[in-house]
N, C-alpha and C positions, 0 to 999 in steps of 0.2 A: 652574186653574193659579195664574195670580196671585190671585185672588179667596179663594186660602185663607191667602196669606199677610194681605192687608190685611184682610178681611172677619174674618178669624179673631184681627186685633190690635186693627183700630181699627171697624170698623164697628161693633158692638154696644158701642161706649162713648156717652154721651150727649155732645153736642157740648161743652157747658159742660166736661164733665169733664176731654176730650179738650186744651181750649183749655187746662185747670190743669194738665195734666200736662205739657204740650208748654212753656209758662212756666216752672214748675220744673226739667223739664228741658234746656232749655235747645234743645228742638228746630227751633227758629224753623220753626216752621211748615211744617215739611215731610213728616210725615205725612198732613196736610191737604189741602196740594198733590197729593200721591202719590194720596188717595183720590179727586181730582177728577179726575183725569187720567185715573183708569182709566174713572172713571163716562163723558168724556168722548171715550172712544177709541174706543170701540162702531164695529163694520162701522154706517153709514149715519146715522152722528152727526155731527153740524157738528164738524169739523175743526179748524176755528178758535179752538173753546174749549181744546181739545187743546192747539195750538201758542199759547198764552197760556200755558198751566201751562208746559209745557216750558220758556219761556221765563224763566217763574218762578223754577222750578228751577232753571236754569242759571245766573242771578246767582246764585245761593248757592252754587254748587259751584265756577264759575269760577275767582276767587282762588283757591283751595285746589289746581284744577287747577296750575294754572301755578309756586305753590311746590312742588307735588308732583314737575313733571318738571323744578324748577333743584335738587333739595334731594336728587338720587340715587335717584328714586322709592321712596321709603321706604314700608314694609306702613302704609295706612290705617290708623290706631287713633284710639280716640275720642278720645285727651287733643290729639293734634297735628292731626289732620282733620275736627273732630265734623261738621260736615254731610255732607261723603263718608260718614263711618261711620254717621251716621243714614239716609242715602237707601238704605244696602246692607242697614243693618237691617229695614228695612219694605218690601222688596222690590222696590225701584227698580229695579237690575240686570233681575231677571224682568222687571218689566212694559216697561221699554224693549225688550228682544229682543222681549217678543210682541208687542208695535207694530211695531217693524220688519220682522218678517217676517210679518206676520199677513195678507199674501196670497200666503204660499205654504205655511203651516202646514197641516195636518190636524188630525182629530180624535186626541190623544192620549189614552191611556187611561192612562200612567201620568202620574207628577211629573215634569216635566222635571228635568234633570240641573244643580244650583244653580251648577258648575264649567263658564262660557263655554268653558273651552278642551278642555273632555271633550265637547262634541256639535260633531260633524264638521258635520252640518247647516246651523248656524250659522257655525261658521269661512266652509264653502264659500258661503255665503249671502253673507258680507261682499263675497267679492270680485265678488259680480255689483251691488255698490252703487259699486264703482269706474271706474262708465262715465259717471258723471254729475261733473264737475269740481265742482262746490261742495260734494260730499260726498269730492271721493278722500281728499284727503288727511284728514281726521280718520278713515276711513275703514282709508288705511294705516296709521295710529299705532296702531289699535286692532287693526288685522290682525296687528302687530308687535309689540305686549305678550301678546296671547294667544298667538302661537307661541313665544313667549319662558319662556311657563310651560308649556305644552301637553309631557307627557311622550312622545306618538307625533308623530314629524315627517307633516306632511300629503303625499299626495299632488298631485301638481301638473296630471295628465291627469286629477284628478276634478274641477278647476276650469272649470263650464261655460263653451264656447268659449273658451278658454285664448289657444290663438291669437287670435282677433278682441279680444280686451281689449286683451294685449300688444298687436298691430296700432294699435289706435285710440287707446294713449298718446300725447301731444306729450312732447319730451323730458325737461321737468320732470317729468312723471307717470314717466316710465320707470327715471329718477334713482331716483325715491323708491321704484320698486316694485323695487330692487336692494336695500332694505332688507328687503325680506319675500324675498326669492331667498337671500341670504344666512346666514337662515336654513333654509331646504328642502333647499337643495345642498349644505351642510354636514355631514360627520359630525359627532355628538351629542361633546362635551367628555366622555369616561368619569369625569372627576374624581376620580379614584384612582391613584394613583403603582403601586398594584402590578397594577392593568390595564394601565397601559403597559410591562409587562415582553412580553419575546419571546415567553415559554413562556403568558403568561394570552392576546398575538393569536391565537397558532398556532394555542391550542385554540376559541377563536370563531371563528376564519375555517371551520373544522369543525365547527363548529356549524352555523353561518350559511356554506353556500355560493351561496348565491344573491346575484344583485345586490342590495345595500342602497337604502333607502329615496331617501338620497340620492344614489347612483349613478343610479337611477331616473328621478328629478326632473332630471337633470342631462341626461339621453338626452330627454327632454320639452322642454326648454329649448332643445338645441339642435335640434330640429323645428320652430320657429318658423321662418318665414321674414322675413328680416331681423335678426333676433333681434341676431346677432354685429354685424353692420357698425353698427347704432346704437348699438350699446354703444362701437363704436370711435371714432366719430363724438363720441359724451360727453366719450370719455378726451382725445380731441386737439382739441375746440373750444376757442378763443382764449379771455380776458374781457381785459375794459379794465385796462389799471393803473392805479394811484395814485400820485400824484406829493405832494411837499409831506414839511417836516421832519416835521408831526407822525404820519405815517402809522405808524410803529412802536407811538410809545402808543397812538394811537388802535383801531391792530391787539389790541396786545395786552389794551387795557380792553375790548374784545367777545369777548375768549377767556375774561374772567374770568365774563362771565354766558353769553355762547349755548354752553356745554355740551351742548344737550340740541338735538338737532336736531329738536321738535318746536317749539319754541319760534322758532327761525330761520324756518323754513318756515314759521307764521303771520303773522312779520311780512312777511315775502319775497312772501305771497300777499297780503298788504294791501297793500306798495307797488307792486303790478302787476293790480292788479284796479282799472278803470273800473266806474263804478257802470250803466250801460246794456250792458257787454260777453257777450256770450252766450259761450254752455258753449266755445266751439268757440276762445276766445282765445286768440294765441300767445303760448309763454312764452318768447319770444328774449331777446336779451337787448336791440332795439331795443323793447320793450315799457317800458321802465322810462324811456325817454328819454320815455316821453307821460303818465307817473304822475303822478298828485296828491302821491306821499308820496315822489317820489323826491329831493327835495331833503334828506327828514328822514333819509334811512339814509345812512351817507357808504359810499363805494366800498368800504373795506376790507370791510363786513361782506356786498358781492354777490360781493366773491375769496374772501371765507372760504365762502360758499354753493356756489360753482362748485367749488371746492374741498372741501368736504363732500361734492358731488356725485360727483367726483372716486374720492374714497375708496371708497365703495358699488361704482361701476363696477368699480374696478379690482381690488377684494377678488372679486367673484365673476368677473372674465374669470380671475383667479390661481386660483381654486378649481378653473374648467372646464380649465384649462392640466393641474392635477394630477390630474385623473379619467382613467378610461380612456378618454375620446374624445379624448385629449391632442392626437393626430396631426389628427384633424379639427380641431379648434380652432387648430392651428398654422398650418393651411394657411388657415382665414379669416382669421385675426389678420395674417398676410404680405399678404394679398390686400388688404386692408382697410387697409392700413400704416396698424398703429397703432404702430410701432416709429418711421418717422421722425415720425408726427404727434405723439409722447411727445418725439421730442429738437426738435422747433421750441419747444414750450414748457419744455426747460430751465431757460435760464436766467433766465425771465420772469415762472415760474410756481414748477415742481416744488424750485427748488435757487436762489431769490432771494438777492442777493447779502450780504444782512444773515441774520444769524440772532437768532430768539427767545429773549432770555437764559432760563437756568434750566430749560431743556426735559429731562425726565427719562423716558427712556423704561426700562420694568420689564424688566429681561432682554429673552428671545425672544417675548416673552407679543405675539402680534400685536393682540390686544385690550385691551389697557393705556389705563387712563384718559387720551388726551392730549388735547392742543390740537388741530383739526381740519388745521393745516398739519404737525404729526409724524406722527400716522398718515398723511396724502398722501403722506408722505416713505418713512414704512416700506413702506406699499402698493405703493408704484414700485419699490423695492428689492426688495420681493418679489415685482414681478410679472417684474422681470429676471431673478433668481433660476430662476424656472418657465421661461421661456423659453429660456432661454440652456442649460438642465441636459442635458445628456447630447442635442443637438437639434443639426442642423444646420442649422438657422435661425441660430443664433446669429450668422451672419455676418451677418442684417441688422442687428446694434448697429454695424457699421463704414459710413465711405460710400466712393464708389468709391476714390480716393487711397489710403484706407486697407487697401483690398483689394488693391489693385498692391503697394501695400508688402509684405504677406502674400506674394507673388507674387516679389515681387524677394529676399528674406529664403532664400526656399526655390530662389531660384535661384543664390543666392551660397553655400547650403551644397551647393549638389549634390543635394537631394533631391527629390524629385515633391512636387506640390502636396494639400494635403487633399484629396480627391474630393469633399467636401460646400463648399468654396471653391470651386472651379471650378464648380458645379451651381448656385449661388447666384443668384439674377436679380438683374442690376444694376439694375433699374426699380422694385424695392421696398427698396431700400438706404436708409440716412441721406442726405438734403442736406447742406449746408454744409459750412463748413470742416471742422467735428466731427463725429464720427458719437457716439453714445450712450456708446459704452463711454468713448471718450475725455475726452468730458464727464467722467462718472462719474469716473473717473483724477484730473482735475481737481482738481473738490470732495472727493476724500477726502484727499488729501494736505493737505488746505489745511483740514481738522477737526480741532476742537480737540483735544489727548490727553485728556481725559474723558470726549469724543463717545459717545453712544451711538448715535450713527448709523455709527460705526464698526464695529459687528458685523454689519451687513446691508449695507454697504457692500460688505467683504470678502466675505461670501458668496455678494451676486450678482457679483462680478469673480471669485471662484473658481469660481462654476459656468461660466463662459464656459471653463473650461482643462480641466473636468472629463470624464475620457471620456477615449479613447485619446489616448497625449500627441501635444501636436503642440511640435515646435519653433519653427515659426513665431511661433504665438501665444504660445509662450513668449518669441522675442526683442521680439515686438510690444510686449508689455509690460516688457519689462526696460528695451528703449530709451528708454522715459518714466521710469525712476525707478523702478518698485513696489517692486521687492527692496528697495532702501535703505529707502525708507519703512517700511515692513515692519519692517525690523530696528531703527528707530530708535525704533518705535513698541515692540517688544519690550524691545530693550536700553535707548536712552537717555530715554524719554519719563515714565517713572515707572507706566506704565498697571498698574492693578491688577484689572482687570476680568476674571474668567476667562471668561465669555462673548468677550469681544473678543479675549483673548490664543486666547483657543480658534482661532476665526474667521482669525485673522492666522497661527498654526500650520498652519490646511490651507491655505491660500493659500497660504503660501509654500512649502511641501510639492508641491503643482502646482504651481507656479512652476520648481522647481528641477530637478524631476525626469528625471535621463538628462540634466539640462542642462550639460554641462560649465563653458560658460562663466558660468551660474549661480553655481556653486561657487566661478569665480574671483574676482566680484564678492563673495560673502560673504566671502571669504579678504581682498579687498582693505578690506571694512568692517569687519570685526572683526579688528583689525591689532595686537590690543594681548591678553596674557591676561584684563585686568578687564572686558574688552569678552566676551571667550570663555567666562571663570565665568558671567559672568550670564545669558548665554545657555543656559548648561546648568541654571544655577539656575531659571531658569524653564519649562526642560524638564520638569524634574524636579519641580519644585511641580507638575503634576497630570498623569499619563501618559494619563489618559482625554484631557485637552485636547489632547495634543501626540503622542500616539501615531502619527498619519498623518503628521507628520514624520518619525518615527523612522523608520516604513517608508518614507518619497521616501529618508532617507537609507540605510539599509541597500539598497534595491533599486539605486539609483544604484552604490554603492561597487562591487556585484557585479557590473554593469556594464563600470563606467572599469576594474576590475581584467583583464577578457575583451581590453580595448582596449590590452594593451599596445604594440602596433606605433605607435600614434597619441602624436607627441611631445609635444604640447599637452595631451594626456592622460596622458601620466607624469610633464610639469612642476606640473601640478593636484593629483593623488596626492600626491606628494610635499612639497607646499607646504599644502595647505588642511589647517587644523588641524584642521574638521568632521571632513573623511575621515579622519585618521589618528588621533583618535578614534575611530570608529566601527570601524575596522580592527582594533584590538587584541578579542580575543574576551573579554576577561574584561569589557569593558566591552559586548557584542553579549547575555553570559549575564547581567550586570544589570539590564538592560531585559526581556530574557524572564521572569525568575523574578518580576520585579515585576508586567509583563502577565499573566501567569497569578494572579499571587496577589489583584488585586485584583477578578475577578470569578467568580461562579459561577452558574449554572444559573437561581438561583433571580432572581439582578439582573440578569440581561442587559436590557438595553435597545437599542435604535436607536442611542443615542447610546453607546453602550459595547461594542457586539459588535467594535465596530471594533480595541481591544484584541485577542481572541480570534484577529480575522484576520492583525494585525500580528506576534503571536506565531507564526504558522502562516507567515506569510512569512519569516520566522528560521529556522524547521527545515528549509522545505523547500528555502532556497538549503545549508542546511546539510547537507542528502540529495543535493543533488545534488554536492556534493563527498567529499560520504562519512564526513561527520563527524557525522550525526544521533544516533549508538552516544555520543559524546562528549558533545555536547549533554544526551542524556539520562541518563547517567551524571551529568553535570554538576548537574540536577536532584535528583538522590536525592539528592549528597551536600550536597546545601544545606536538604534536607530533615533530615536527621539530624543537621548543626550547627545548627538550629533546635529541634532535639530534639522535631520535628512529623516524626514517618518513617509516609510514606506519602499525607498530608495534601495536600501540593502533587499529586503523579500521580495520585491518585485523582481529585481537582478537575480539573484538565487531560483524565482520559478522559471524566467526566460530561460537560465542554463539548463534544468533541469529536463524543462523542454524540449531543448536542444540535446542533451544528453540521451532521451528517447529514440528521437532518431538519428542519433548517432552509432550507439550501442547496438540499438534491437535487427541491426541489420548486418554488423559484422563479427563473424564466429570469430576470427582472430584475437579483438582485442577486447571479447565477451569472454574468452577463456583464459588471457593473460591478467584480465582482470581476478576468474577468479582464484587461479592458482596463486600470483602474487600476494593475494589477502587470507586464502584458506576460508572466505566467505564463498558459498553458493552463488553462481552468478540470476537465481531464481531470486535470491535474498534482497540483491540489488535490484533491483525490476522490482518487486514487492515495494521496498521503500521509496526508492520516485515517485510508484503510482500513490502510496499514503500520500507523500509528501502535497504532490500537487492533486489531492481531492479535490473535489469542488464543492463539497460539504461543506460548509463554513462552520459548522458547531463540532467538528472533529476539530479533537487536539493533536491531532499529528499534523493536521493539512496546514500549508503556508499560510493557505489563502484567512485562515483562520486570526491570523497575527498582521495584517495589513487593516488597517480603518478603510472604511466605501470610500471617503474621500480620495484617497490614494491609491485605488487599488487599479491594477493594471495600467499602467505606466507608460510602459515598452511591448504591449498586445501583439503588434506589426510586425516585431522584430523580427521573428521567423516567418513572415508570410512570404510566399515565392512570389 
């Protein structure tokens, strides 16, 4: 194996020669070494000459390590790494794997594979070297670059005694092996914009119906026993604070080098390692008050550790929350209250009351280069997010107080209480005066207007509302402010972010919904027409971003309009300039013709099908008054003052088409549909099938408002 690579380079050169060539080129001596080491590695060979070379080696490659992982680990090449790239050239790589595993190796007959992350062997090898603490962690860093290029995600039940490894981590080792989780539990990044269309999932998940790899891994994980409660244990452990003016630079000049948490984690293991302490030493966090080196590291940089740590945990509890063991995972994470152990550290920890100037976080990308206290921040946002969504857990973000309010809210309008409020165990709620969500409430009013922590703010305080509406939660939150905030953050703030305005459009869309006195509070802030243009102006600048308003407001209107007998509801009608907008239909047929027009079959996406259904919400309040014949008349003739006849209704049946078997096959977002509208998802299916009849003398069918010359268009679109 190795012996053909070295024996076949450097053994048959004469040493003289070997020493001129190594001179000139500038190899300092490390083919040399490499040849000694193997000669020295031999089963039954003194050992000791071995771990000399090695050692050898390693001052030379050291340096080179450690600018590799502050410098974005850039591809080894010879001009920037020459000793890395001489030890790879003469076959270091090989001969270190066959040392290390060279007591569990066989006789191989062919070449091993020169690509570590193409033999499964070796991966699963690695992690049986993670029971010994003075190898884990160089250990896990290396477990962690090879899954990181490895193009098949590993199995996780081929890792022998899986269990007993996890089992006999101490929490520092468990932290770090949430870096190697992280990746396994994961689905693969497709890295291609036209894989994330609807129609390229549809046809993989029909490919592939089997559980995926990382689904897999994920049912493996949660078979550990204890698995979950330590993780929760991670998220909600205390650290000390820092006191003193200079704790901000001092914070943030160790954001500027420990980027690279492999770097962190060597010095963290040097100032907590005793030179007599055996394998078995605790990593508390009283272990550092007995360190030789704990004077040299100041505190900032063991909150930025804890908090590194932080982020791992809570990236993969956020992954298992979104798998299909979702419900299991709900019921440990309540049991385990890592909901109130997340809001004791608020304000001490997750949402500290200075913030880090110049912090830029990349859109939605959850893996955006940050400083390790923004990802902690987006982590927690999105592990809210996961929790809170479409779950009636969500009531542990409030604490009791908070709950009675809910209670009292719903008894001063006369209504029954949520069923999933009343089910709620008060023993696993928030403490304190605050519960979580109202923290949250807090700190986002009180973000700057450039915040990007504003987009993930709003989205975990709109998943709490998400789901059949509730009034409650809707006054819950209006009593604190959001709506205003909201609209100031819209209309007066200057924000130009359409990620954020995006975010802040479904939130207040939930927000408002069925909510009468919603409406009266928007009516009362926006009191002026330059208040009201901009608000539509901003509608209007992108209808993918803002189209789930559109639908709170048109579903609303159809609503308050049934509730004529209620006089607080025909003072609102009449007064909110929203609604009496939205009422005139030439302004109802501007939104549709646009919704239709800017998507088709071929762009649907997740984040755009939403269009598609807010359109479909337009016809069918408009069928059930009997006006859909109008509506779609209303289309042709916009088609042919386009002098595009045919062009829109054709596009409109492809969707619609497409919307069949998109819908009729998934319960999930057949029921989010119909809870989000308070329409029957029976109601929808009914009006598709009108819509695309193939009666041509029905007034409801498309096919009725295309000319024969034009008609079907785009037929193919959908054919597999």
């Amino acid at each position: 194996m190795f012996a053909f690579v070295v024996y076949g380079m450097i053994k048959g050169l004469p040493g003289g020669l070997l020493q001129e060539r190594d001179k000139r080129a500038k190899w300092n001596g490390i083919p040399t070494l490499l040849q000694k080491l193997y000669e020295s590695s031999h089963p039954n060979s003194d050992l000791s000459h071995a771990h000399t070379f090695l050692k050898l080696l390693l001052s030379q490659l050291s340096v080179e390590a450690m600018s590799f992982v502050t410098e974005d680990r850039k591809t080894a090449q010879e001009s920037t790494f020459p000793n890395t790239y001489t030890f790879d050239l003469f076959g270091g790589v090989d001969l270190l794997v066959e040392i290390l595993m060279r007591p569990t190796l066989t006789m191989q007959k062919k070449k091993p594979k020169s690509n570590l992350a193409a033999r499964d062997d070796f991966v699963l090898f690695l992690f049986t070297l993670m029971t010994n603490k003075k190898t884990f962690l160089q250990t896990a860093t290396l477990i962690e670059d090879i899954l990181g290029v490895k193009k098949e995600m590993i199995q996780l039940e081929g890792i022998p005694n899986l269990s007993g490894l996890v089992q006999s981590f101490d929490q520092q080792q468990l932290a770090n092996f949430c870096r190697i989780l992280s990746v396994t539990i994961s689905e693969p990044d497709v890295g291609n914009d036209d894989k994330h269309t609807l129609l390229a999932k549809n046809a993989q998940q029909k490919r592939n119906a089997s559980p995926s790899r990382a689904e897999v891994n994920q049912v493996t994980l949660l078979s550990i026993p204890g698995f979950i409660e330590r993780l929760c244990k991670l998220a909600t452990r205390k650290v000390s604070e820092a006191t003193g003016a200079n704790f901000l630079q001092e914070l943030e000049d160790w954001y500027t080098w420990l980027d690279n948490a492999l770097v962190l984690d060597a010095l963290m293991q040097m100032a907590t390692e005793e030179p007599e302490q055996s394998s078995t030493e605790s990593s508390d966090e009283s272990s550092l008050a007995t360190s030789p080196l704990r004077h040299r590291l100041p505190q900032s940089m063991k909150i930025v550790h804890e908090i590194m740590y932080k982020v791992e945990v809570l990236y993969v509890l956020c992954v298992l929350l979104m798998g299909r063991q979702r419900n299991q995972v709900h019921k440990m994470l309540a049991e385990f209250r890592l909901i109130p152990g997340l809001n004791n550290l608020f304000d001490k920890l997750i949402w500290r009351k200075y913030t880090v100037s110049n912090h830029v976080v990349h859109g939605q990308n959850e893996n955006c280069d940050c400083s390790p206290e923004i990802s902690f921040k987006i982590q927690f946002l999105r592990l809210l997010q996961s929790f809170s969504d479409h779950h009636e857990n969500k009531y542990l973000l409030l604490n009791s107080q908070e709950l009675n309010e809910l209670s009292a809210i719903s008894m001063k309008a006369n209504i029954p209480e949520v069923e999933a409020l009343v089910n709620t165990d008060r023993s696993l709620v928030c403490d304190g005066k605050k519960g979580l969500l109202t923290r949250l409430l807090t700190v986002m009013k009180r973000e700057p207007p450039d915040s990007s922590f504003r987009f993930w703010q709003a989205r975990a305080v709109e998943s709490f509302l998400r789901g059949a509406t509730s009034y409650a939660d809707q006054m819950f939150l209006l009593k604190r402010g959001l709506l205003e905030h909201i609209l100031f953050c819209i209309i007066d703030s200057g924000c130009t972010s359409r990620d954020v305005l995006q975010s802040y459009f479904d939130l207040l869309g939930e927000l408002m919904k069925f909510n009468i006195d919603a409406f009266k509070r928007f009516n009362k802030y926006v009191n002026t027409p330059e208040k009201f243009q901009m608000f539509l102006t901003q509608i209007n600048s992108s209808l993918v971003d803002s189209n789930m308003l559109v639908r709170c407001i048109v579903l609303s209107l159809d609503r308050f309009e049934s509730q004529t007998e209620d006089v607080k509801v025909v003072e609102v009608l009449s007064e909110c300039c929203l609604l009496s907008y939205m009422a005139r239909v030439e302004n109802r047929l501007s939104f549709l013709f646009r919704l239709v027009n800017i998507i088709n079959v071929q762009t649907l996406t997740q984040e755009n099908v939403s269009c598609l259904n807010t359109s479909l919400v337009i016809l069918m309040l408009a069928r059930r008054k009997a006006k859909l014949p109008f509506y779609l008349n209303a289309l042709r003739e916009k088609e042919y003052a386009e002098k595009y006849p045919g062009c829109l209704l054709n596009n409109f049946h492809n969707l619609l088409r497409f919307w069949q078997r998109h819908y009729l096959n998934k319960d999930k977002d057949s029921t989010c549909l119909e809870n989000s509208s308070c329409i029957p998802f029976s109601y929808w299916k009914e009006t598709v099938s009108v819509l695309l009849g193939s009666d041509r003398t029905s007034l409801c069918a498309i096919a009725s408002y295309i000319d024969e010359p034009f008609m079907d268009l785009d037929r193919d679109l959908l054919e597999d």
